[in-house]
Biopython code that builds the backbone (N, CA, C, O; Angstrom):
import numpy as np
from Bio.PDB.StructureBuilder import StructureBuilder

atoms = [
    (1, "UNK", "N", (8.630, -2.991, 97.574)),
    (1, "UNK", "CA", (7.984, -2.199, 98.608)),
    (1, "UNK", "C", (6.816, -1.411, 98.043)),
    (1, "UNK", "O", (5.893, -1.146, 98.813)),
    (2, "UNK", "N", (6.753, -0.960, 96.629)),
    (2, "UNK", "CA", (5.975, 0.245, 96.277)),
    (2, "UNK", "C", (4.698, -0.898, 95.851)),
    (2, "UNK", "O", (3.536, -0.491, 95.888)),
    (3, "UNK", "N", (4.948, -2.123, 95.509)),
    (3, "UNK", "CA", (3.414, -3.150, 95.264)),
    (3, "UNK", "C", (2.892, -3.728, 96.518)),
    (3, "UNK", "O", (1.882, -4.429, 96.585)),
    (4, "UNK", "N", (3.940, -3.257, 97.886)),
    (4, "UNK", "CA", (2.535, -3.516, 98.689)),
    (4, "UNK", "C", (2.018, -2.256, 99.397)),
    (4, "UNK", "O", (1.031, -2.369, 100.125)),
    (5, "UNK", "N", (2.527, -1.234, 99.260)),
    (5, "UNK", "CA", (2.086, -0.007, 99.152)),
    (5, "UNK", "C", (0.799, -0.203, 98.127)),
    (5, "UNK", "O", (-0.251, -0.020, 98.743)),
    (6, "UNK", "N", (0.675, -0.399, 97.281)),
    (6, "UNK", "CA", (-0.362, 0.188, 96.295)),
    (6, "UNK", "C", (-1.321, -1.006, 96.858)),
    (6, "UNK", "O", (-2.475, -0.842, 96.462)),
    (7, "UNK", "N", (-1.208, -1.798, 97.417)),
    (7, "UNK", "CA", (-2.316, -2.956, 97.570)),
    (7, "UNK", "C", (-2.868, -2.624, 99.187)),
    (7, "UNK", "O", (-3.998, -2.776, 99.650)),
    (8, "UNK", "N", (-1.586, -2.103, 99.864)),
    (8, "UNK", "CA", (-2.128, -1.669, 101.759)),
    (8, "UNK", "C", (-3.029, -0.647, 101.379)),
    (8, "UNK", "O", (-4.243, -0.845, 101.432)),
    (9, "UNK", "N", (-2.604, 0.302, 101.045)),
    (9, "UNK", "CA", (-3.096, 1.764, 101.220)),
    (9, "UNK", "C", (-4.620, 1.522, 100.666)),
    (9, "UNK", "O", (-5.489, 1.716, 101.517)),
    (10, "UNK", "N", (-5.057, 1.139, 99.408)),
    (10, "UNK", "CA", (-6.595, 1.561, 99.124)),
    (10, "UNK", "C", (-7.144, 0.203, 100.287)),
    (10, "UNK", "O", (-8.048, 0.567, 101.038)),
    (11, "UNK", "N", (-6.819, -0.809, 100.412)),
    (11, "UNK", "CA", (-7.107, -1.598, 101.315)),
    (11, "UNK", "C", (-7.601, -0.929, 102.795)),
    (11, "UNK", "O", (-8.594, -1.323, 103.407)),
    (12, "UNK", "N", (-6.670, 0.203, 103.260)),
    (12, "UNK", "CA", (-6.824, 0.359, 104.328)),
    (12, "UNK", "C", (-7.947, 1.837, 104.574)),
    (12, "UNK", "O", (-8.273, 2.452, 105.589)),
    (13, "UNK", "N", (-8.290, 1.993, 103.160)),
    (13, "UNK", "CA", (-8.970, 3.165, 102.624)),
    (13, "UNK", "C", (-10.458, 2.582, 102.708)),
    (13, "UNK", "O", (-11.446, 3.179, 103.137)),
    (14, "UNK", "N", (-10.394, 1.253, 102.191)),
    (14, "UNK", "CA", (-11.656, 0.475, 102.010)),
    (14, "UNK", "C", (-11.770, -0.158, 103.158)),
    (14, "UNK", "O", (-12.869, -0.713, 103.185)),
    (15, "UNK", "N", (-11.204, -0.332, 104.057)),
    (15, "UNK", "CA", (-12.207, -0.915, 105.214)),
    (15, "UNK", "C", (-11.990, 0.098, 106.161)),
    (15, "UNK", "O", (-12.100, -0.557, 107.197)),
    (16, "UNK", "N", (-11.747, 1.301, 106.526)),
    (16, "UNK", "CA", (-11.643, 2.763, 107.119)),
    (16, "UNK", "C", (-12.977, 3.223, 106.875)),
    (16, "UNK", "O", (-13.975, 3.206, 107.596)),
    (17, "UNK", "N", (-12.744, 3.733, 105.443)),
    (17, "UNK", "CA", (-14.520, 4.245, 105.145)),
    (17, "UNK", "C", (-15.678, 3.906, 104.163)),
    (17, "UNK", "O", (-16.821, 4.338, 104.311)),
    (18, "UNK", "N", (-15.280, 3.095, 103.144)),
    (18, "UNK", "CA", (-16.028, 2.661, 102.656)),
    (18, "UNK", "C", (-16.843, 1.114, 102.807)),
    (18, "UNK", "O", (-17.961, 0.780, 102.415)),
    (19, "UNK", "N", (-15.962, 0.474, 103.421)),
    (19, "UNK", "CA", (-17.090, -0.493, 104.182)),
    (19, "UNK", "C", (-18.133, -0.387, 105.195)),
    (19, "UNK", "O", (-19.285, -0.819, 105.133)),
    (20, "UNK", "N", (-17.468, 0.354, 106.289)),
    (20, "UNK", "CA", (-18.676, 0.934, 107.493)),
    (20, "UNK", "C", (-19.715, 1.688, 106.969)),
    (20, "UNK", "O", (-20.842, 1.679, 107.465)),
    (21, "UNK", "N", (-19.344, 2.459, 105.817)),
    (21, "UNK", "CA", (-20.026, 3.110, 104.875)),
    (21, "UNK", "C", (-21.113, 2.612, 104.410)),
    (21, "UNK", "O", (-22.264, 2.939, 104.697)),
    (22, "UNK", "N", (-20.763, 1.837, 103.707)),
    (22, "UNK", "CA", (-21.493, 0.336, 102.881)),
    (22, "UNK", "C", (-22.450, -0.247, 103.961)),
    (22, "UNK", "O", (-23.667, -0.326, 103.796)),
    (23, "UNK", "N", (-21.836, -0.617, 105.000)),
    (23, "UNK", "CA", (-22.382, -1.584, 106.035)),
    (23, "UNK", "C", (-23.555, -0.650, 106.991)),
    (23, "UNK", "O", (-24.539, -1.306, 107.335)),
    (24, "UNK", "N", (-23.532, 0.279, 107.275)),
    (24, "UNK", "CA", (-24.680, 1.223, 107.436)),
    (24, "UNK", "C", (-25.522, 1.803, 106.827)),
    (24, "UNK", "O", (-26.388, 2.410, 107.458)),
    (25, "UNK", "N", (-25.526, 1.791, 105.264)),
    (25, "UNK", "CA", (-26.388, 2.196, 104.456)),
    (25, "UNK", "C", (-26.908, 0.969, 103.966)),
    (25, "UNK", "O", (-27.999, 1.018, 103.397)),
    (26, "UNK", "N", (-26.239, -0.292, 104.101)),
    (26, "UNK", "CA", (-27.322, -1.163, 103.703)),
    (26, "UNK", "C", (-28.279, -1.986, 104.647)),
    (26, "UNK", "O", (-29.200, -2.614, 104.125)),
    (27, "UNK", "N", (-28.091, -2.013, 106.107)),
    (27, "UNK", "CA", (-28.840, -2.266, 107.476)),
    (27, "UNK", "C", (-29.829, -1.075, 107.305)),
    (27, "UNK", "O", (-30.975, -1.475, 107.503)),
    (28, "UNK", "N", (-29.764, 0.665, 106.911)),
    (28, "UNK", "CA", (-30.994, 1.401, 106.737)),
    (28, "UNK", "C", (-31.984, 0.759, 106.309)),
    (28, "UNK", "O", (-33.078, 0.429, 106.766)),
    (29, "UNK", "N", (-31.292, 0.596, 105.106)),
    (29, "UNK", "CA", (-32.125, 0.901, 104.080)),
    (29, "UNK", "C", (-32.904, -1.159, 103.971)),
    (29, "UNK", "O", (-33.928, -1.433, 103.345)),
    (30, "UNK", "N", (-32.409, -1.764, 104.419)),
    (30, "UNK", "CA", (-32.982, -3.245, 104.739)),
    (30, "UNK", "C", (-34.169, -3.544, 106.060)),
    (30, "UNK", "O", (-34.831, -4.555, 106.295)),
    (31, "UNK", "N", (-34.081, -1.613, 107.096)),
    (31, "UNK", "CA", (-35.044, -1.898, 108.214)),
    (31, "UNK", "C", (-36.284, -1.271, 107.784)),
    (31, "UNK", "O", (-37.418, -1.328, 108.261)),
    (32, "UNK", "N", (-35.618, -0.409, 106.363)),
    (32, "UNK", "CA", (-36.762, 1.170, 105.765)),
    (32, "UNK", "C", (-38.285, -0.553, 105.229)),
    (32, "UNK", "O", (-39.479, -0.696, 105.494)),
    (33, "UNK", "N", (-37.396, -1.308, 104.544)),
    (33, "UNK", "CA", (-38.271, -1.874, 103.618)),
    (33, "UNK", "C", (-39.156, -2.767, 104.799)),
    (33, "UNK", "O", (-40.342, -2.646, 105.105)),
    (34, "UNK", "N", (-38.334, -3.510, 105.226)),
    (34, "UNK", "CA", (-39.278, -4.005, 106.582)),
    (34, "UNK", "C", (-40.251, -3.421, 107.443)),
    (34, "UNK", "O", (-40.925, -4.065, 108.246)),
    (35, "UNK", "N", (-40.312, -2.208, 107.266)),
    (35, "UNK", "CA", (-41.078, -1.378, 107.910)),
    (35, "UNK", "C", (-42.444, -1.768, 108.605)),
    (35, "UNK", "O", (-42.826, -1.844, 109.773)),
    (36, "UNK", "N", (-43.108, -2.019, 107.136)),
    (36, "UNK", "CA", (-44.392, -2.100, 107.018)),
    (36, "UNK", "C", (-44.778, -3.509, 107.788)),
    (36, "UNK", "O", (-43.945, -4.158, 108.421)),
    (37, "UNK", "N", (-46.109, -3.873, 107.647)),
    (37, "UNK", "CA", (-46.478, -5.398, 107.388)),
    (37, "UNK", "C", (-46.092, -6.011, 106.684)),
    (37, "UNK", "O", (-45.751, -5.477, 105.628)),
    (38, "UNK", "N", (-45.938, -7.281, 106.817)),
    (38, "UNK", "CA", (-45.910, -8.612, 105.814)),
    (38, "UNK", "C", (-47.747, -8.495, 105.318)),
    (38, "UNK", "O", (-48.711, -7.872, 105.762)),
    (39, "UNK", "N", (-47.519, -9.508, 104.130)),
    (39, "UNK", "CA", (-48.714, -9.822, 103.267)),
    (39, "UNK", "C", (-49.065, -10.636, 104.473)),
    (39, "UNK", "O", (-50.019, -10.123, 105.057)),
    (40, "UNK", "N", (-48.718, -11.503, 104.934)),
    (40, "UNK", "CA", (-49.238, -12.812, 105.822)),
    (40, "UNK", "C", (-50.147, -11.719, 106.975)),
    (40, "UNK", "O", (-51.294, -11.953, 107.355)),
    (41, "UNK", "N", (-49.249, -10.416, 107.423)),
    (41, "UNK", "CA", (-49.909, -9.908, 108.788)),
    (41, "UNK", "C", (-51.024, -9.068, 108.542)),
    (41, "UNK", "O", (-52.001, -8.794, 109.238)),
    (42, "UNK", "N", (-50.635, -8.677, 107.277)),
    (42, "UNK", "CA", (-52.030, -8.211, 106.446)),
    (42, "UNK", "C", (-53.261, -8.504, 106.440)),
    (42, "UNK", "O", (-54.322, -7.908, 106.627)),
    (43, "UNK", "N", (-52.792, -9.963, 106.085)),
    (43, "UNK", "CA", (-54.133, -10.934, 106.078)),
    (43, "UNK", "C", (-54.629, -11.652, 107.602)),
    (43, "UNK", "O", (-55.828, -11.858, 107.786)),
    (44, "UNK", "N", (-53.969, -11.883, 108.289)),
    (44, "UNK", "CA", (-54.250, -12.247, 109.261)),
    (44, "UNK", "C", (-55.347, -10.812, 109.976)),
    (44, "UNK", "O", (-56.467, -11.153, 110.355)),
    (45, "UNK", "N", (-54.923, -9.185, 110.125)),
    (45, "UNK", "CA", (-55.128, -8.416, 110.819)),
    (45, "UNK", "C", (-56.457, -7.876, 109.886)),
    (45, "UNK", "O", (-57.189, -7.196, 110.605)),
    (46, "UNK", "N", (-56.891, -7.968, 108.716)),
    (46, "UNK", "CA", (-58.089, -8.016, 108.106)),
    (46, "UNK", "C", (-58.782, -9.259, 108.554)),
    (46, "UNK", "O", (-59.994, -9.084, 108.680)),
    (47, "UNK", "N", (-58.260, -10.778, 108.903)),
    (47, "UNK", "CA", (-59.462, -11.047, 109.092)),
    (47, "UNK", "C", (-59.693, -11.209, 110.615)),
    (47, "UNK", "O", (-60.557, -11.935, 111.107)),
    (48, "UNK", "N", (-58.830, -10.456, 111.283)),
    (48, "UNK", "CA", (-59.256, -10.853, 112.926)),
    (48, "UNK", "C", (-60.568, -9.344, 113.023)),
    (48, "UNK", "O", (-61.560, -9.426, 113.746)),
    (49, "UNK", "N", (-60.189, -7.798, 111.941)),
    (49, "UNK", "CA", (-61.066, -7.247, 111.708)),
    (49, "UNK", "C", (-62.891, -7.669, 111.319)),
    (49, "UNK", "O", (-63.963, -7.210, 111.713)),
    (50, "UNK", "N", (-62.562, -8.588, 110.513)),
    (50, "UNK", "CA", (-63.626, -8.861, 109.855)),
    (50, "UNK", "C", (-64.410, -9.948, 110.982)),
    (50, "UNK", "O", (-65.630, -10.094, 110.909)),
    (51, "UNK", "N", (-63.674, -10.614, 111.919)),
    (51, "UNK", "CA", (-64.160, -11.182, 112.776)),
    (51, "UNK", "C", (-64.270, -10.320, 114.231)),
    (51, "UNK", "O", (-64.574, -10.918, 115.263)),
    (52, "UNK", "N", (-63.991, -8.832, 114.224)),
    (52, "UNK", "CA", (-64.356, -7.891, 115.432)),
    (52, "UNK", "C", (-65.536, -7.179, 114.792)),
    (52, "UNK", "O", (-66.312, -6.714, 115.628)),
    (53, "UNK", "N", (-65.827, -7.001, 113.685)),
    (53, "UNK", "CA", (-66.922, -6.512, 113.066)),
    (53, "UNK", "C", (-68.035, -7.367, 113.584)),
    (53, "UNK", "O", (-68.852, -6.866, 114.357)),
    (54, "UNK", "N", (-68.150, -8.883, 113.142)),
    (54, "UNK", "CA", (-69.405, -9.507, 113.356)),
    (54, "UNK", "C", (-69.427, -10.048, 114.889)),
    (54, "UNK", "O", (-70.246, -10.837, 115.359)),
    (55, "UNK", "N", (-68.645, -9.610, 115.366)),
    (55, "UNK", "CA", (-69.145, -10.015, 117.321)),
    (55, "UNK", "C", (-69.490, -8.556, 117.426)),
    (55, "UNK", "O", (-70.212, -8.399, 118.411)),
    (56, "UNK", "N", (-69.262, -7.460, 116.814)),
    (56, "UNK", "CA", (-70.015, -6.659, 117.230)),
    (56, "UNK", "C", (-71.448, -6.306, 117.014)),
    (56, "UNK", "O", (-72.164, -5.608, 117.732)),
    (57, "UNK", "N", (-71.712, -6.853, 116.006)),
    (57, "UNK", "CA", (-73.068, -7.236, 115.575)),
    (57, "UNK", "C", (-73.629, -7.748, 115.917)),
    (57, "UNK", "O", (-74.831, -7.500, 116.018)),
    (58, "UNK", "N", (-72.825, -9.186, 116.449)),
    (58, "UNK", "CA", (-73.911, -10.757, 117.737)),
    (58, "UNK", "C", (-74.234, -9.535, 118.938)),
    (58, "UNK", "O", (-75.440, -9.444, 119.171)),
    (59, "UNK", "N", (-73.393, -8.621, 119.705)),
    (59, "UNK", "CA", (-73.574, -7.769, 120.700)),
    (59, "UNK", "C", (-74.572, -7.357, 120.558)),
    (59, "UNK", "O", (-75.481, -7.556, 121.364)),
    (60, "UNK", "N", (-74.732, -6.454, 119.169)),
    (60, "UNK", "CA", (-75.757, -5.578, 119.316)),
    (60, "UNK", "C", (-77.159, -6.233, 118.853)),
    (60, "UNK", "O", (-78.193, -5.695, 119.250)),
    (61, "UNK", "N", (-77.227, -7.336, 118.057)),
    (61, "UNK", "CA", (-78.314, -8.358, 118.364)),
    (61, "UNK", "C", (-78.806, -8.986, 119.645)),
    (61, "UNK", "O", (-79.872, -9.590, 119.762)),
    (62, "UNK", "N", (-77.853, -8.764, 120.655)),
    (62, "UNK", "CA", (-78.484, -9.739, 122.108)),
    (62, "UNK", "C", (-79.079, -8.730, 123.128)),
    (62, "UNK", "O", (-80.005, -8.899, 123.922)),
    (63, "UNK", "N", (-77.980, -7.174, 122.803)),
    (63, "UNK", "CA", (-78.431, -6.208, 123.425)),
    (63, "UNK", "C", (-79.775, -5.403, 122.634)),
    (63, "UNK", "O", (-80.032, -4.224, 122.878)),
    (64, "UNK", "N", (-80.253, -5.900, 122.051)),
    (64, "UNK", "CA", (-81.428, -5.863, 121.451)),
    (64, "UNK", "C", (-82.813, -6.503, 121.918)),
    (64, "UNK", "O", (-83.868, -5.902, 122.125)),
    (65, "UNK", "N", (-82.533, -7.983, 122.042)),
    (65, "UNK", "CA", (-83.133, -9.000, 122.567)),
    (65, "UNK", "C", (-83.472, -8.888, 123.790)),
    (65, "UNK", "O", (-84.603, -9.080, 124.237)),
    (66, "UNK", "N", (-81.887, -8.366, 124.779)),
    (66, "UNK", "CA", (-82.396, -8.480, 126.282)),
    (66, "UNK", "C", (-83.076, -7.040, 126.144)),
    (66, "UNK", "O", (-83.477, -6.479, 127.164)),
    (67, "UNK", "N", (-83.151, -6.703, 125.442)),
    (67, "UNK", "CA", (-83.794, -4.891, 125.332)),
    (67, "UNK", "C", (-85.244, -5.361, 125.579)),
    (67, "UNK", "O", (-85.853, -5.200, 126.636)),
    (68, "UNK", "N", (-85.702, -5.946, 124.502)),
    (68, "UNK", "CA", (-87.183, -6.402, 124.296)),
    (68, "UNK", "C", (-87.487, -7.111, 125.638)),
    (68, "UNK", "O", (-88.463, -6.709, 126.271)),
    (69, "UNK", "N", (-86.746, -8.126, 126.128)),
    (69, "UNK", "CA", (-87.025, -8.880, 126.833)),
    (69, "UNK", "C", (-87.154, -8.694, 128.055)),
    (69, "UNK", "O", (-88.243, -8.745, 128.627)),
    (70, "UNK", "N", (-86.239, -8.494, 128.522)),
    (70, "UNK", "CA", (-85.755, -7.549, 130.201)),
    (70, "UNK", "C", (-85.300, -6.119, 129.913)),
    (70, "UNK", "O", (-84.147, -5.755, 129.682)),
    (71, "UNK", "N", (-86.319, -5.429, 129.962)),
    (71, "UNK", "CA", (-85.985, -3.433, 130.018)),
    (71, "UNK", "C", (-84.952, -3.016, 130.641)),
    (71, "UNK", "O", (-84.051, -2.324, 130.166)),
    (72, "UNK", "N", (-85.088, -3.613, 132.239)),
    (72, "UNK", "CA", (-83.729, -3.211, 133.444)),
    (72, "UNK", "C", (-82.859, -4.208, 133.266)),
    (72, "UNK", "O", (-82.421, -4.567, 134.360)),
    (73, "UNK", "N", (-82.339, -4.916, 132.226)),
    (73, "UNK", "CA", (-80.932, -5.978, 132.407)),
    (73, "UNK", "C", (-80.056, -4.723, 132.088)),
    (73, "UNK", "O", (-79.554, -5.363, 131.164)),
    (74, "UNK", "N", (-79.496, -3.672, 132.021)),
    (74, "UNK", "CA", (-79.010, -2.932, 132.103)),
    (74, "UNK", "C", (-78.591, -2.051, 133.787)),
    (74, "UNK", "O", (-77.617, -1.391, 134.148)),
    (75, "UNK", "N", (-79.654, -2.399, 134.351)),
    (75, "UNK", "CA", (-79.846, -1.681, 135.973)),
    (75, "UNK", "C", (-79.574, -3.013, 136.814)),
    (75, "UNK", "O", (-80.495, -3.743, 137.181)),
    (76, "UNK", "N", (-78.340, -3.243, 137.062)),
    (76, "UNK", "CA", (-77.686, -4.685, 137.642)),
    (76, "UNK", "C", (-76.942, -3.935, 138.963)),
    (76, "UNK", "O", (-76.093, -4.607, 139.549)),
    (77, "UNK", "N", (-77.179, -2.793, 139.377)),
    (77, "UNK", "CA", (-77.027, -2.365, 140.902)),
    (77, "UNK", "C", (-77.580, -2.871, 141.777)),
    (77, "UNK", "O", (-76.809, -2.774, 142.731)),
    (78, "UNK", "N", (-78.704, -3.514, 142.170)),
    (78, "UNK", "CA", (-79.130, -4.553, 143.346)),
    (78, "UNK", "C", (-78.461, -5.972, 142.963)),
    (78, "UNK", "O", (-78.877, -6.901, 143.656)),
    (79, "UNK", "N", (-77.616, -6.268, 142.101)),
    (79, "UNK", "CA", (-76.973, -7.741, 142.213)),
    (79, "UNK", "C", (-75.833, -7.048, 142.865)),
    (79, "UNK", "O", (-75.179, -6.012, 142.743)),
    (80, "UNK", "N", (-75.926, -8.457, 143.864)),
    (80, "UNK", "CA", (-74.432, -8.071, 145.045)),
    (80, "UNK", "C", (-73.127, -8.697, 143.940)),
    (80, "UNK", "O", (-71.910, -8.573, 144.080)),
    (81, "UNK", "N", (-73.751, -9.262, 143.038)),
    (81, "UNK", "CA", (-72.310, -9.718, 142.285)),
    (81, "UNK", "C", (-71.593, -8.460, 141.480)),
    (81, "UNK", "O", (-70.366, -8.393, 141.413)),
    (82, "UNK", "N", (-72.370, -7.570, 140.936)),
    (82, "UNK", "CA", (-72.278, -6.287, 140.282)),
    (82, "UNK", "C", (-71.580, -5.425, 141.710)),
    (82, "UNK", "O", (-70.379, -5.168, 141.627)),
    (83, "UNK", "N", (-72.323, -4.992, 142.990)),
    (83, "UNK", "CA", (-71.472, -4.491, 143.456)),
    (83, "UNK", "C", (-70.218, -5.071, 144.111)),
    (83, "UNK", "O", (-69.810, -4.223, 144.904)),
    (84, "UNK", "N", (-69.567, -5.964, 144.119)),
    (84, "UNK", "CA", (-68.600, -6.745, 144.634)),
    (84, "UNK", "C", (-67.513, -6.467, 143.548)),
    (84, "UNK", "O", (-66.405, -6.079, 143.915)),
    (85, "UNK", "N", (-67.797, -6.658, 142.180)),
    (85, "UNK", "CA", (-66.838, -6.375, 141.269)),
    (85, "UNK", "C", (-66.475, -4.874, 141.326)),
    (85, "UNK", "O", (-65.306, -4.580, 141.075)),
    (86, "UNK", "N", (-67.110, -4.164, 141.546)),
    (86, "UNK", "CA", (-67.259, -2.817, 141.656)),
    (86, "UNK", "C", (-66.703, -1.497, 142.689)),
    (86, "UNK", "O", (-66.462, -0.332, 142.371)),
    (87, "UNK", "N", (-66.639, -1.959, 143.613)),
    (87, "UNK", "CA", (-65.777, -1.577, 144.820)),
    (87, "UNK", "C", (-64.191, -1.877, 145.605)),
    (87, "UNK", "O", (-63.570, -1.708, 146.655)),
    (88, "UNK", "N", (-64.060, -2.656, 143.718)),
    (88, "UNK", "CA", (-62.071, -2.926, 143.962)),
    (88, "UNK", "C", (-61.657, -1.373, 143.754)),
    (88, "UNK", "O", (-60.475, -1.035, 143.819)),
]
sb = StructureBuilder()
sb.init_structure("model")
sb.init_model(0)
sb.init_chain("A")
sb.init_seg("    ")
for serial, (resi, resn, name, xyz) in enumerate(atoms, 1):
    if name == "N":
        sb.init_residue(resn, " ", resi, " ")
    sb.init_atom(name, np.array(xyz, "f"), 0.0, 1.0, " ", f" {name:<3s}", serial, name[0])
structure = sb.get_structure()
């Protein structure tokens, strides 16, 4: 009786509190490290940057162009297509 006493009892000690124990400090500490980005999203989100950088540049090259070119392409209030979008 007293050897399965000594084998129940820490048994029932170890899955009481030191497993749930165990089992919640290592799901933390496995979501702490995940936290961040991956290397892959890293790289992906630098170069969708590096590709919002240079359309902003084609922008400000065309809005340049129609600058020189057409003064009022900016003043698009007499197109009925401008006010139609405009009065939702």
């Amino acid at each position: 009786m007293s050897s399965i006493l000594f084998f129940f009892v820490p048994t029932v000690i170890f899955m009481g509190l030191v497993a749930p124990l165990w089992l919640v400090l290592h799901y933390l500490s496995k979501s702490r490290a995940t936290k961040g980005l991956s290397e892959d999203d890293r790289h992906t989100l630098s170069s969708a940057m590096a590709q919002v950088e240079r359309l902003e540049e084609r922008i400000g090259t065309l809005e340049t162009i129609l600058d020189a070119e057409h003064p009022q392409w900016r003043d698009n209030e007499s197109d009925p297509r401008y006010q139609q979008s405009t009065r939702r």
